[in-house]
C-alpha positions in Angstrom: 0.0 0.0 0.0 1.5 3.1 -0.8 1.1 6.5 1.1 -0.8 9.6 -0.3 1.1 12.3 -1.6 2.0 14.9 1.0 -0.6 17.8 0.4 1.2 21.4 -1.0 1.4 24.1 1.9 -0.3 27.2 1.3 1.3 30.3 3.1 -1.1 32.9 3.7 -2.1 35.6 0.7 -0.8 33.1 -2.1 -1.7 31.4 -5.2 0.1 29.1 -6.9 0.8 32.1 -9.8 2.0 34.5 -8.1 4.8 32.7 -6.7 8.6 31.7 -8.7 9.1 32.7 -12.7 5.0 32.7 -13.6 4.1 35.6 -10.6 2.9 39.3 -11.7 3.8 42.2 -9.8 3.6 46.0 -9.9 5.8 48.5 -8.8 4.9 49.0 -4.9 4.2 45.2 -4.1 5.9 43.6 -1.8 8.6 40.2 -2.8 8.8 38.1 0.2 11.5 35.4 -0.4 10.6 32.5 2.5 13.4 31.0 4.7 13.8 27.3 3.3 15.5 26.1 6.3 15.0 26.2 10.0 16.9 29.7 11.6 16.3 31.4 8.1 13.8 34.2 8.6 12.5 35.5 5.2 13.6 38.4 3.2 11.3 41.4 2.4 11.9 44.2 -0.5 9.5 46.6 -2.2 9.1 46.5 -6.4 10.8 49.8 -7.3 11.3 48.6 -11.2 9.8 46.6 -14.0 11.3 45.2 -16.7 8.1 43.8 -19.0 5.1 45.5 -19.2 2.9 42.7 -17.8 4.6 42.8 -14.3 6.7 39.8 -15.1 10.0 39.0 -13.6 13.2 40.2 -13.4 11.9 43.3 -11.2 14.0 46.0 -9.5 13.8 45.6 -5.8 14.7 47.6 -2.8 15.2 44.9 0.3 13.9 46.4 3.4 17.2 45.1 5.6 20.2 46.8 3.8 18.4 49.6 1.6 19.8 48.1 -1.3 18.1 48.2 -4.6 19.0 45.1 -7.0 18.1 43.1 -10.1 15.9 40.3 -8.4 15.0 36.9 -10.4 12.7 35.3 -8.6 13.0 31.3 -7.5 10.0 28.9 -6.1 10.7 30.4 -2.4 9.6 34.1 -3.7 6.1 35.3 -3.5 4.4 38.8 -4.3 2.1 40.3 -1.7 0.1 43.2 -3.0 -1.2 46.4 -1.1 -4.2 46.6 0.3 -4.9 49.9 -1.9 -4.4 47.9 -5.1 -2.8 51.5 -6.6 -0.5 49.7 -9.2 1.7 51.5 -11.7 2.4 49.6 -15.0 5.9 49.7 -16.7 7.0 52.0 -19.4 
Protein backbone atom coordinates (compact mmCIF):
# COMPACT_ATOMS: atom_id res chain seq x y z
CA UNK A 1 0.00 0.00 0.00
CA UNK A 2 1.52 3.06 -0.83
CA UNK A 3 1.05 6.46 1.12
CA UNK A 4 -0.79 9.59 -0.34
CA UNK A 5 1.08 12.30 -1.59
CA UNK A 6 1.99 14.90 0.95
CA UNK A 7 -0.59 17.84 0.37
CA UNK A 8 1.24 21.40 -1.02
CA UNK A 9 1.39 24.07 1.85
CA UNK A 10 -0.29 27.18 1.33
CA UNK A 11 1.32 30.29 3.12
CA UNK A 12 -1.09 32.91 3.72
CA UNK A 13 -2.10 35.59 0.67
CA UNK A 14 -0.83 33.14 -2.05
CA UNK A 15 -1.75 31.37 -5.17
CA UNK A 16 0.11 29.11 -6.95
CA UNK A 17 0.78 32.11 -9.80
CA UNK A 18 1.98 34.50 -8.11
CA UNK A 19 4.79 32.65 -6.66
CA UNK A 20 8.57 31.69 -8.68
CA UNK A 21 9.12 32.69 -12.72
CA UNK A 22 4.96 32.69 -13.56
CA UNK A 23 4.12 35.60 -10.62
CA UNK A 24 2.91 39.34 -11.66
CA UNK A 25 3.76 42.18 -9.76
CA UNK A 26 3.57 46.00 -9.95
CA UNK A 27 5.76 48.46 -8.79
CA UNK A 28 4.86 49.04 -4.90
CA UNK A 29 4.23 45.24 -4.09
CA UNK A 30 5.94 43.61 -1.82
CA UNK A 31 8.61 40.16 -2.84
CA UNK A 32 8.79 38.15 0.24
CA UNK A 33 11.50 35.43 -0.39
CA UNK A 34 10.64 32.48 2.47
CA UNK A 35 13.40 30.99 4.67
CA UNK A 36 13.84 27.29 3.31
CA UNK A 37 15.49 26.13 6.26
CA UNK A 38 15.03 26.21 10.00
CA UNK A 39 16.90 29.68 11.56
CA UNK A 40 16.29 31.36 8.13
CA UNK A 41 13.77 34.20 8.60
CA UNK A 42 12.52 35.47 5.17
CA UNK A 43 13.59 38.43 3.25
CA UNK A 44 11.27 41.42 2.36
CA UNK A 45 11.86 44.20 -0.51
CA UNK A 46 9.54 46.60 -2.23
CA UNK A 47 9.06 46.50 -6.37
CA UNK A 48 10.79 49.82 -7.29
CA UNK A 49 11.26 48.60 -11.20
CA UNK A 50 9.83 46.61 -13.97
CA UNK A 51 11.31 45.22 -16.70
CA UNK A 52 8.08 43.79 -19.05
CA UNK A 53 5.12 45.53 -19.23
CA UNK A 54 2.86 42.66 -17.78
CA UNK A 55 4.61 42.76 -14.34
CA UNK A 56 6.72 39.82 -15.06
CA UNK A 57 9.98 38.98 -13.58
CA UNK A 58 13.18 40.25 -13.39
CA UNK A 59 11.93 43.26 -11.19
CA UNK A 60 13.98 45.97 -9.53
CA UNK A 61 13.84 45.61 -5.81
CA UNK A 62 14.70 47.57 -2.76
CA UNK A 63 15.19 44.87 0.26
CA UNK A 64 13.90 46.42 3.44
CA UNK A 65 17.19 45.12 5.59
CA UNK A 66 20.16 46.78 3.79
CA UNK A 67 18.44 49.63 1.60
CA UNK A 68 19.84 48.14 -1.34
CA UNK A 69 18.07 48.19 -4.61
CA UNK A 70 18.95 45.07 -6.96
CA UNK A 71 18.06 43.05 -10.09
CA UNK A 72 15.93 40.33 -8.37
CA UNK A 73 15.03 36.94 -10.44
CA UNK A 74 12.66 35.27 -8.60
CA UNK A 75 13.00 31.32 -7.48
CA UNK A 76 10.03 28.88 -6.08
CA UNK A 77 10.65 30.43 -2.38
CA UNK A 78 9.61 34.06 -3.66
CA UNK A 79 6.07 35.31 -3.50
CA UNK A 80 4.39 38.84 -4.28
CA UNK A 81 2.06 40.32 -1.74
CA UNK A 82 0.09 43.18 -3.03
CA UNK A 83 -1.17 46.39 -1.07
CA UNK A 84 -4.17 46.57 0.27
CA UNK A 85 -4.87 49.86 -1.93
CA UNK A 86 -4.39 47.88 -5.13
CA UNK A 87 -2.77 51.46 -6.58
CA UNK A 88 -0.48 49.68 -9.21
CA UNK A 89 1.69 51.47 -11.71
CA UNK A 90 2.37 49.65 -14.97
CA UNK A 91 5.94 49.73 -16.67
CA UNK A 92 6.96 52.05 -19.35
Amino acid sequence: MTAPAPAKKAYPGTRPEMTGASMRAHIGDEIVVRGTTTGVVARYGEVVGLHHPDGGPPYDVRWADDGRVTLYFPGPDAYVRHPAGGGHVQAQ
